[in-house]
C-alpha positions in Angstrom: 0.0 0.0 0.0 2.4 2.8 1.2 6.3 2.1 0.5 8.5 5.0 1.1 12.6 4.8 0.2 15.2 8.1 0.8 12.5 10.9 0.6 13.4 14.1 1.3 11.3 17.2 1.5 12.9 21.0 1.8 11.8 24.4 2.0 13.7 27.6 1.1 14.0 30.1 3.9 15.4 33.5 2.6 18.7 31.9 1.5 18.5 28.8 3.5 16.9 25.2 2.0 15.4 23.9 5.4 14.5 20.4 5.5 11.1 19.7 6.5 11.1 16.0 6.5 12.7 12.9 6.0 12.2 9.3 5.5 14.6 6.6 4.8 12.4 3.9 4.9 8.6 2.6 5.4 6.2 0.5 4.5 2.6 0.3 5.7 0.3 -2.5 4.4 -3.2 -2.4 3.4 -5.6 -2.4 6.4 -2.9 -1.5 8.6 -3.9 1.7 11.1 -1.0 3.6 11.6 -0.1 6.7 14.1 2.3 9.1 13.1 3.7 10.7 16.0 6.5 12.7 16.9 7.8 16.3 18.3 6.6 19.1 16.4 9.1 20.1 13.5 9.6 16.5 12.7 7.3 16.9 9.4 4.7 14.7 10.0 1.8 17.0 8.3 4.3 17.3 5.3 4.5 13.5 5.3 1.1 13.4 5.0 0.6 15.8 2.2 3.5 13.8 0.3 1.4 10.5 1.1 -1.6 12.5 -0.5 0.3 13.6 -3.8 -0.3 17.3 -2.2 3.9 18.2 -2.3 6.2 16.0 -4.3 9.2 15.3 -2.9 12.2 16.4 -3.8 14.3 13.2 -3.6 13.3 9.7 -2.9 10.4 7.2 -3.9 6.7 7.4 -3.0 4.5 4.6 -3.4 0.8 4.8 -2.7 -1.8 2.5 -3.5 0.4 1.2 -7.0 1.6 4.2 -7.9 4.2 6.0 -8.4 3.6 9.7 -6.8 7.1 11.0 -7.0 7.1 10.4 -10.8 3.6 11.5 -11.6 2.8 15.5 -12.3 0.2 17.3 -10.3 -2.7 17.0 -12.2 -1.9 13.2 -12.3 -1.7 13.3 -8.4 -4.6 14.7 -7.6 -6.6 12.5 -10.0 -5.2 10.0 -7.7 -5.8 11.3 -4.6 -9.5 11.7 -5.4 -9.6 8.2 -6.4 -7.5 6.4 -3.8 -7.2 8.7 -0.7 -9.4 10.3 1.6 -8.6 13.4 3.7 -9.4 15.0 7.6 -8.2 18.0 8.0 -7.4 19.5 11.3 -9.6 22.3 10.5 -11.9 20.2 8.8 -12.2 22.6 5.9 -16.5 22.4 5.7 -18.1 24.8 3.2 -20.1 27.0 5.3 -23.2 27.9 2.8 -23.6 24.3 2.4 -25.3 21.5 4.4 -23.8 18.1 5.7 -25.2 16.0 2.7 -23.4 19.1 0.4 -20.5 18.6 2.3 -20.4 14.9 1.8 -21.0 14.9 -1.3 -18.4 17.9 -2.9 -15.9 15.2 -1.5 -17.4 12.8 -4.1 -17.2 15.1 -7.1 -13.6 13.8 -8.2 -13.1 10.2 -7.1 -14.7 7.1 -7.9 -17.6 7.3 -5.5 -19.5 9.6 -7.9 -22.5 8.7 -9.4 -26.1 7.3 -8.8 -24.9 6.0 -5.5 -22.8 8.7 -4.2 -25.9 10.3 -2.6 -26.8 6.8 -1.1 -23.8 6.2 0.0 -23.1 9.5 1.9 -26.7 9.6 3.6 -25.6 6.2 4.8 -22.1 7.3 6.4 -23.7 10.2 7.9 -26.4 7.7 9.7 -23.9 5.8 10.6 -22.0 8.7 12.4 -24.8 9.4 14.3 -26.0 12.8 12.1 -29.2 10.9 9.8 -31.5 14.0 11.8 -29.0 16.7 10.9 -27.6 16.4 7.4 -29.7 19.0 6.6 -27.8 21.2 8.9 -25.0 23.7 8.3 -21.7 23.5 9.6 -22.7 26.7 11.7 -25.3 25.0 12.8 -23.7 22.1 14.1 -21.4 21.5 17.2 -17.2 21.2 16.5 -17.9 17.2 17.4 -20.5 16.9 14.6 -18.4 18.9 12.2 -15.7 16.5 12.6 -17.8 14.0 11.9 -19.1 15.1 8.5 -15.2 15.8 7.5 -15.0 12.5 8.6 -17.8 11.0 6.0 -16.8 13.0 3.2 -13.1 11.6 4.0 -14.9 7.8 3.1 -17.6 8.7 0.5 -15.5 7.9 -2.3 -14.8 4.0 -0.6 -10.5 5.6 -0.2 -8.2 2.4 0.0 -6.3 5.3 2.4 -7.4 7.6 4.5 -5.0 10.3 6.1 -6.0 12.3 9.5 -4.3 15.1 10.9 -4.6 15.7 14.2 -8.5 14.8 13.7 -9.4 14.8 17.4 -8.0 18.0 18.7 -11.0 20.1 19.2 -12.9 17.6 20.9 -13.0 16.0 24.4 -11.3 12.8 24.9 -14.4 10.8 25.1 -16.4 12.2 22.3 -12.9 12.0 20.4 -12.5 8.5 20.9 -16.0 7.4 20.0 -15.8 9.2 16.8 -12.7 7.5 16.1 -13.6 3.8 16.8 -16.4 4.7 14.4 -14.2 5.6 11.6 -11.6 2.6 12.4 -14.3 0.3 12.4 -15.9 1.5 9.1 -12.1 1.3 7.9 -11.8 -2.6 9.3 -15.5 -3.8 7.9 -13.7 -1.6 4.2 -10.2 -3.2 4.8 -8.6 0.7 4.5 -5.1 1.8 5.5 -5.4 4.6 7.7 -2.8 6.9 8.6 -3.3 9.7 11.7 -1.2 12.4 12.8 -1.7 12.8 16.5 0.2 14.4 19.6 -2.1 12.3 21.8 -1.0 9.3 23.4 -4.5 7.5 23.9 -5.6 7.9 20.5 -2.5 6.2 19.4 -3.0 3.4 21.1 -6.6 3.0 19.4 -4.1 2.4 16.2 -2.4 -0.8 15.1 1.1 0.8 15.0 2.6 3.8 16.5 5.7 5.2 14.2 8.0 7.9 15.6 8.8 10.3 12.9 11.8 11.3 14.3 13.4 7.8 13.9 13.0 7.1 10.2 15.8 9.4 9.2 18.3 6.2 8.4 16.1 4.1 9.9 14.2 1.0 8.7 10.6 0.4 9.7 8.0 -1.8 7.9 4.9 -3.3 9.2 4.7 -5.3 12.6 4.0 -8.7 12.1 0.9 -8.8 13.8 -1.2 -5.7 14.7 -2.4 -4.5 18.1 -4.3 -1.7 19.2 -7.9 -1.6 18.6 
């Protein structure tokens, strides 16, 4: 599914060429749930948007889902990503003049879940988050936890082999946090997705599979546990 080698990503500051982030080595296999943790400045939210064909990197080889993102050009990559990956933004990035459904379904515009079903199909994840009496409903109109949620669903209406989540949980409690996500890992177990999650928090990481440390991959090899754990 995901198999990284010698990627490099850098940023120009004034006269300087930063390095943001850095990845010898990993592999994550399908269905695998993966946190991505580490202390800030280690570039895990740049990882993620080279895992998402958002930033190409400017060395190495990036493998996602069979192909080859390093090599492809941007137009390429994002048919890709709308195909293959969903996103949840920390933000959560909801247009605000339209309802949860809308929300939903703008997420299905570009990937494969468009269609006659699309509709179906995100009226269904939205029941299943708990939001079948409010999809009518505004972001405004909503509370943060529900917003998340809808992010959430338009993350999974286009049936993503991958879904990437940066710091999803952070502007919820712990408990409504956690519910939400063993909700979306079991929807990604019953769908057999990989899911990958940036997170600073140490419970939601144990909800995961794996746990990776950012901050060790820089000459360091790390491919997929034999056996998963977590929940």
């Amino acid at each position: 599914m995901i198999h990284l080698r010698h990627v490099e990503k850098r940023y120009a500051r004034g006269s300087e060429s930063v390095l943001a982030c850095a990845v010898d080595r990993l592999d994550i296999q399908q269905g695998e749930h993966v946190a991505l943790v580490g202390r800030s400045g280690t570039g895990k939210t740049t990882l993620l948007h080279i895992l998402a064909g958002i930033l190409r990197p400017d060395c190495g080889e990036v493998e996602v889902a069979g192909a080859r993102l390093d090599q492809l050009g941007e137009s390429a990559r994002d048919r890709h990503r709308g195909r293959h990956i969903g996103m949840v933004y920390q933000t959560f990035n909801l247009l605000q003049p339209f309802t949860a459904l809308e929300n939903v379904l703008l997420g299905a515009l570009f990937g494969r879940g468009a269609g006659g079903d699309a509709r179906g199909r995100a009226e269904s994840l939205l029941q299943k988050v708990g939001l079948g009496e409010r999809m009518h409903h505004r972001p405004r109109e909503l509370s943060v936890g529900q917003v998340q949620r809808v992010a959430i669903c338009r993350a999974l209406v286009n049936d993503p082999d991958l879904v990437l989540m940066d710091e999803p949980l952070g502007n919820q409690d712990k408990a409504t946090g956690g519910q939400v996500l063993d909700l979306l890992l079991q929807i990604a177990r019953d769908g057999n997705k990989t899911v990958v999650m940036v997170t600073h928090d140490p419970e939601s990481a144990t909800r995961m599979q794996r746990t990776v440390d950012l901050s060790t991959l820089r000459g360091a090899a790390v491919a997929p546990a034999a056996t998963g754990g977590g929940r």
